[in-house]
Backbone as JSON Lines, residues from 0, in Angstrom:
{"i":0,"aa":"X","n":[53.49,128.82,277.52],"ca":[52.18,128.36,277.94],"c":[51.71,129.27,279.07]}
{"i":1,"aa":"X","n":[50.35,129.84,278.75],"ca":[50.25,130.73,279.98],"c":[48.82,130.06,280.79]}
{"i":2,"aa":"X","n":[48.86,130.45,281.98],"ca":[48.02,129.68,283.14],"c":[47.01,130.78,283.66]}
{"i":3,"aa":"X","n":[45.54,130.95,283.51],"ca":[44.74,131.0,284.03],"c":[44.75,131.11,285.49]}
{"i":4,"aa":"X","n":[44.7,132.54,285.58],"ca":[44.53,132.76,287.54],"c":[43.21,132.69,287.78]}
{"i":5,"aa":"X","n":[43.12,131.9,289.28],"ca":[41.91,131.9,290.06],"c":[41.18,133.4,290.01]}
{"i":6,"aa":"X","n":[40.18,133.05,289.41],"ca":[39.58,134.63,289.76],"c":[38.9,134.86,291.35]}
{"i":7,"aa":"X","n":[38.84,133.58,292.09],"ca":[38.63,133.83,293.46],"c":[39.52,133.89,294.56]}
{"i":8,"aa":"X","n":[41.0,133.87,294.13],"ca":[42.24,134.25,295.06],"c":[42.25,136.0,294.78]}
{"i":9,"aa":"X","n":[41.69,136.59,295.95],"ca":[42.72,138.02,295.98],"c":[44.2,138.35,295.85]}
{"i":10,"aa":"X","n":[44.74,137.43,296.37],"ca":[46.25,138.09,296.0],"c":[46.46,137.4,294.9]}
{"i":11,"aa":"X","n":[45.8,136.97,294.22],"ca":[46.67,136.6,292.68],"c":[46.3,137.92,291.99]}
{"i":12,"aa":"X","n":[44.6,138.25,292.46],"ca":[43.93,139.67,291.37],"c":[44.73,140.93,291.48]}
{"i":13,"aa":"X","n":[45.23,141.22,293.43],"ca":[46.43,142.08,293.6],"c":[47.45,141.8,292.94]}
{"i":14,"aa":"X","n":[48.06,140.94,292.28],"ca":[48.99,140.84,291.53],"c":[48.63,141.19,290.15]}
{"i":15,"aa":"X","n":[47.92,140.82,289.7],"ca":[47.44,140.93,288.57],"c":[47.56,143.08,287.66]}
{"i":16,"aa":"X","n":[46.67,142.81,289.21],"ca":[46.14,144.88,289.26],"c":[47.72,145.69,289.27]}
{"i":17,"aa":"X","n":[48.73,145.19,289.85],"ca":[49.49,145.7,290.19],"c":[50.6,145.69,289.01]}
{"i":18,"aa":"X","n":[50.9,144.5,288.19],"ca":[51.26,144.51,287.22],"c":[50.87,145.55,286.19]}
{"i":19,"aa":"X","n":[49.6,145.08,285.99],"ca":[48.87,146.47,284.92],"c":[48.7,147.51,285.46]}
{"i":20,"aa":"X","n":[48.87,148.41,286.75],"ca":[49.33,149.61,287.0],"c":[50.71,149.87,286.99]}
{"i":21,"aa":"X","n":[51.59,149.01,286.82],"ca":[52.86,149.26,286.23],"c":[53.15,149.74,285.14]}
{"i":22,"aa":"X","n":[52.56,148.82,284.54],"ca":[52.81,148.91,282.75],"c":[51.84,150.24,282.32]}
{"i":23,"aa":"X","n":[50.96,151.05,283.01],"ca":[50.51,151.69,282.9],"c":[51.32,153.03,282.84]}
{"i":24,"aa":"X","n":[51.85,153.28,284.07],"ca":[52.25,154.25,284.27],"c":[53.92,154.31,283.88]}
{"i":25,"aa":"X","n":[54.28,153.26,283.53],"ca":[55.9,153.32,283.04],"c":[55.56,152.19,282.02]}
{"i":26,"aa":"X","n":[55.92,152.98,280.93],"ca":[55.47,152.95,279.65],"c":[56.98,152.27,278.79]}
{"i":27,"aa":"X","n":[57.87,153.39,279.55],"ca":[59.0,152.77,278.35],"c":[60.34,153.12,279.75]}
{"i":28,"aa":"X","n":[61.39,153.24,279.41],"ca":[62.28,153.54,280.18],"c":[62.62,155.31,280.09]}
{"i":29,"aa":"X","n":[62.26,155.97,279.37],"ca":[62.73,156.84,279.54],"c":[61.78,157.52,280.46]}
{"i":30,"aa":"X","n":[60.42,157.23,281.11],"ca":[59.83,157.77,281.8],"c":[59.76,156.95,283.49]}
{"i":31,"aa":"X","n":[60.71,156.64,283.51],"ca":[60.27,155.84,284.9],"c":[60.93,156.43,286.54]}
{"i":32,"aa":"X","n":[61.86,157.35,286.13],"ca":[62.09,158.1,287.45],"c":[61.21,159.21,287.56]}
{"i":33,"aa":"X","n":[60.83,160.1,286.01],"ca":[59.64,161.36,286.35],"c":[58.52,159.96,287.11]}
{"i":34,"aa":"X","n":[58.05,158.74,286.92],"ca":[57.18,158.12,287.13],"c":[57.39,158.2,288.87]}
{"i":35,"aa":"X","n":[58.46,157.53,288.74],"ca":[58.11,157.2,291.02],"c":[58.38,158.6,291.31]}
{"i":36,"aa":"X","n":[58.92,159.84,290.72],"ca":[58.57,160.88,291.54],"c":[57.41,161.39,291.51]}
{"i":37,"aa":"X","n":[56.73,161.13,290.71],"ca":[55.25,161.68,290.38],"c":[54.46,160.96,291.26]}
{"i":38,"aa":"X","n":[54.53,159.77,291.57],"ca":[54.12,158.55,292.84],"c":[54.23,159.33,294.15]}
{"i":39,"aa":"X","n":[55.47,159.38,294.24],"ca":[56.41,160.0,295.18],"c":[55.15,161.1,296.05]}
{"i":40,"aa":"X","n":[55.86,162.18,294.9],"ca":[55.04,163.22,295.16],"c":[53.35,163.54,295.73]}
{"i":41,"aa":"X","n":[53.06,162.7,294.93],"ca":[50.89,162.8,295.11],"c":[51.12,161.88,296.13]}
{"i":42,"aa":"X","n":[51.78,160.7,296.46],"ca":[51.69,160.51,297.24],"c":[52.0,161.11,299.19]}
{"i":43,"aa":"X","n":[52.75,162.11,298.67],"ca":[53.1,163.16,299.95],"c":[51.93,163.74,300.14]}
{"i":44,"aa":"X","n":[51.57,164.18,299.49],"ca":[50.32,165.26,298.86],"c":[49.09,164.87,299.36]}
{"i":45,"aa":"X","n":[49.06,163.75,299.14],"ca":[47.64,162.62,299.53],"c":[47.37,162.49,300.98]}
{"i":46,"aa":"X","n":[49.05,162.24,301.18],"ca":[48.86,162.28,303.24],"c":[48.87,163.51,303.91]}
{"i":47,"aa":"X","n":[49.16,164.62,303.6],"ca":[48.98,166.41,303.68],"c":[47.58,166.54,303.64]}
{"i":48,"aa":"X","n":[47.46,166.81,302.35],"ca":[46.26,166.98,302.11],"c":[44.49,166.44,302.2]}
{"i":49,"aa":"X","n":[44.77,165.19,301.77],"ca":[43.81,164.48,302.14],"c":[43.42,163.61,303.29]}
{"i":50,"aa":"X","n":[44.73,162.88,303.56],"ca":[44.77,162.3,304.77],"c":[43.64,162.38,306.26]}
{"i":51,"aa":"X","n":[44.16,164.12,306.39],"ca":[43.53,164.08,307.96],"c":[41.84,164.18,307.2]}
{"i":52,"aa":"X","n":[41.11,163.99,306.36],"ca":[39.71,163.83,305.44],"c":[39.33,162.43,306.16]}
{"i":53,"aa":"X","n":[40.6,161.38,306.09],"ca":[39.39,159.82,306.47],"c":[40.24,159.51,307.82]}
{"i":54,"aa":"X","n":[40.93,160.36,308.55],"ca":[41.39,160.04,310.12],"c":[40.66,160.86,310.86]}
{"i":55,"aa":"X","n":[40.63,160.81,311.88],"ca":[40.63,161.37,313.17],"c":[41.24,162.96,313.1]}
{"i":56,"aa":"X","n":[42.42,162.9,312.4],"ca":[43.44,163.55,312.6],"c":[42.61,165.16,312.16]}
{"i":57,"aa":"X","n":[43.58,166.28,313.24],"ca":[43.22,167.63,312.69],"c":[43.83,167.65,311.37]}
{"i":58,"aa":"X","n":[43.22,168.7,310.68],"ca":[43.79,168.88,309.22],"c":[44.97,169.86,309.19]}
{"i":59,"aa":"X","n":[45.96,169.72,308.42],"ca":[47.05,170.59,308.56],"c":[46.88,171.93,307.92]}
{"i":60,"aa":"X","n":[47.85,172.87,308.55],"ca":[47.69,174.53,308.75],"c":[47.22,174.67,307.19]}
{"i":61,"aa":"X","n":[46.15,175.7,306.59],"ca":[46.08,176.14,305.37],"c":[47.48,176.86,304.7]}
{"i":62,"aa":"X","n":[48.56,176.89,305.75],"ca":[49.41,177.19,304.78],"c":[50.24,176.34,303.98]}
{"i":63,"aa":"X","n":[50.64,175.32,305.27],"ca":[51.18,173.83,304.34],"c":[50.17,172.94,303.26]}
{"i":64,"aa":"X","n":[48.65,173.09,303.17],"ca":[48.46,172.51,301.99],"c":[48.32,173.49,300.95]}
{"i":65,"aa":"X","n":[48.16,174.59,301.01],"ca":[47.96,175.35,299.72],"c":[49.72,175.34,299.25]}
{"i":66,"aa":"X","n":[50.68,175.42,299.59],"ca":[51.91,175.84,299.34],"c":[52.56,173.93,298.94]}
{"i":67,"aa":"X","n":[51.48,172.81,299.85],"ca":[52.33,171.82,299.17],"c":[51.39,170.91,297.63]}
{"i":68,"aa":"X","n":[50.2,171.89,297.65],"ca":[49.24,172.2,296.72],"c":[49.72,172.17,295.21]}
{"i":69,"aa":"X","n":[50.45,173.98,295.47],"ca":[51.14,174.12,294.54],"c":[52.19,173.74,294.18]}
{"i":70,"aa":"X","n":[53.39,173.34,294.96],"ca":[54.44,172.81,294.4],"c":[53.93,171.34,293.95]}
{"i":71,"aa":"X","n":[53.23,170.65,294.18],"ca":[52.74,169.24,293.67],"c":[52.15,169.43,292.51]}
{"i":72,"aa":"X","n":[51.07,170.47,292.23],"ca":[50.38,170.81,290.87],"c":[51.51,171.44,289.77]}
{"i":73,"aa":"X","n":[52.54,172.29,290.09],"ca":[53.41,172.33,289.15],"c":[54.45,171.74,288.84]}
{"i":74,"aa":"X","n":[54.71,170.75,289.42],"ca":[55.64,169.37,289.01],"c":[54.85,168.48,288.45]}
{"i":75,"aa":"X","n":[54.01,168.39,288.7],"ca":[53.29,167.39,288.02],"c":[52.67,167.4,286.55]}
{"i":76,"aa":"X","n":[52.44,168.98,286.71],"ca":[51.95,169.67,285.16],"c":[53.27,169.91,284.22]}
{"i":77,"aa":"X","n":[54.1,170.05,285.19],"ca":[55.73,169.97,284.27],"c":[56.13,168.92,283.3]}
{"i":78,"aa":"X","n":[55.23,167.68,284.35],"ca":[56.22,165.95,283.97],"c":[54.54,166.28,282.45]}
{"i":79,"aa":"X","n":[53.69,166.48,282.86],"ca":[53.38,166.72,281.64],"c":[53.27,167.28,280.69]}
{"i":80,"aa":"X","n":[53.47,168.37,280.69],"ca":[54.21,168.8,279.56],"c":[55.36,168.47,279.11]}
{"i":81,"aa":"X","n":[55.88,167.79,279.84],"ca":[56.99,166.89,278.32],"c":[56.54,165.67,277.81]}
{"i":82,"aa":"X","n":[55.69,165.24,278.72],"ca":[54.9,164.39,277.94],"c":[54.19,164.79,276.37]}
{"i":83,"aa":"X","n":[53.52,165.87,276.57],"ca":[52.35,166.5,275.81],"c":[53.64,166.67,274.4]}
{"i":84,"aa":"X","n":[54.63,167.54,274.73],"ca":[55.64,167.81,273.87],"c":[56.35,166.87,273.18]}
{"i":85,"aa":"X","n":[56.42,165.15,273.74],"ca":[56.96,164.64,273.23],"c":[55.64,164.07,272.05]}
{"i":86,"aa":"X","n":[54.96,163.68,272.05],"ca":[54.13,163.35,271.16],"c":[53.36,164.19,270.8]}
{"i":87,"aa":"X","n":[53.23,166.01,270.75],"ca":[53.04,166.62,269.38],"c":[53.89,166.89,268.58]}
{"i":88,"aa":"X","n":[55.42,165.85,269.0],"ca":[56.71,166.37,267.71],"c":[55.9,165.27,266.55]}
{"i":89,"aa":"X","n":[55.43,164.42,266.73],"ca":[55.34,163.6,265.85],"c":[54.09,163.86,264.69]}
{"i":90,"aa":"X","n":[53.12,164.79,265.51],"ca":[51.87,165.41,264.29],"c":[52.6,166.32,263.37]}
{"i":91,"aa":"X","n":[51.81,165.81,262.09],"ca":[51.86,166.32,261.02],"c":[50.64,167.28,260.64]}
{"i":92,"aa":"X","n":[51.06,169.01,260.33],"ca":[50.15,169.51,260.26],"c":[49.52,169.95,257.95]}
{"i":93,"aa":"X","n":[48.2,169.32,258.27],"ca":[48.21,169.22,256.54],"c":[47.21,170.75,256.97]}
{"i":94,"aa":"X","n":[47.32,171.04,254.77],"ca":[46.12,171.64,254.39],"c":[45.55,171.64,253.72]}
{"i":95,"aa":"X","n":[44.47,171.16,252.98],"ca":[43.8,171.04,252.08],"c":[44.96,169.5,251.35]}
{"i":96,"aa":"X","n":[45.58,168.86,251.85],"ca":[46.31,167.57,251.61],"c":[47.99,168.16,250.99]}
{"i":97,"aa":"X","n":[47.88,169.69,251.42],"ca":[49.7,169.76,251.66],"c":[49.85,169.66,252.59]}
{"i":98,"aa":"X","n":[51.18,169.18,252.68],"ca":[52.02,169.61,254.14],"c":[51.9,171.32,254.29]}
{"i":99,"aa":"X","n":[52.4,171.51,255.39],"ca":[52.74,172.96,255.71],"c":[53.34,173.54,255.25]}
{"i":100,"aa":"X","n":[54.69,172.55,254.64],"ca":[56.11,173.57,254.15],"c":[55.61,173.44,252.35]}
{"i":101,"aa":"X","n":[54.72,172.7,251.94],"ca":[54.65,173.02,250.38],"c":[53.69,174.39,250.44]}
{"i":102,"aa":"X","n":[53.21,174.34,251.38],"ca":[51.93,175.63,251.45],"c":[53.27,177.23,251.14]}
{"i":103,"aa":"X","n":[54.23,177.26,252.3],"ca":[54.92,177.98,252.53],"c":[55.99,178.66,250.92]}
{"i":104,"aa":"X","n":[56.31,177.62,249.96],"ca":[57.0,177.59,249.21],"c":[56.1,178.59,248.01]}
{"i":105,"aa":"X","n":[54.92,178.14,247.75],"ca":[54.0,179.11,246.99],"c":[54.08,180.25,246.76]}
């Protein structure tokens, strides 16, 4: 039996939100440590980089964000590309309604 949350309690909707950004981003088990490092990470990234944007704070040297820039943009493009790789093993490429390998046999 499932129960109807107050839509006028905030922390039930924070619960709510937080659940479905779970299930969002960790999908199955085999992705859930690339997941909190990918968290992890943008989240370093976020306080570097963006951070001193809505503080007070001076912004840090152009060398530490371009350098923690890039190491964040290529880990992150890494965790996807195995993503990308794991689900184009599964396309099937046709032609004219062969497969590829009857094309090949011709």
């Amino acid at each position: 039996m499932s129960t109807k949350p107050k839509k006028s309690d905030p922390l039930e909707r924070a619960k709510i939100e937080i659940i479905c950004l779970g299930r969002t981003l960790m999908p199955d088990s085999e992705t859930f440590e690339r997941t909190i490092g990918t968290i992890i990470l943008f989240g370093v990234w976020a306080a570097i980089v963006l951070g001193p944007m809505f503080t007070g704070a001076d912004p840090a040297r152009y060398e530490i964000v371009i350098g923690t820039t890039a190491i964040a943009f290529t880990v992150l493009g890494k965790m996807w590309d195995f993503e990308v790789k794991r689900a184009l093993n599964a396309v099937t490429l046709t032609d004219g309604g062969k497969s590829k390998e009857d094309t090949e046999d011709d």
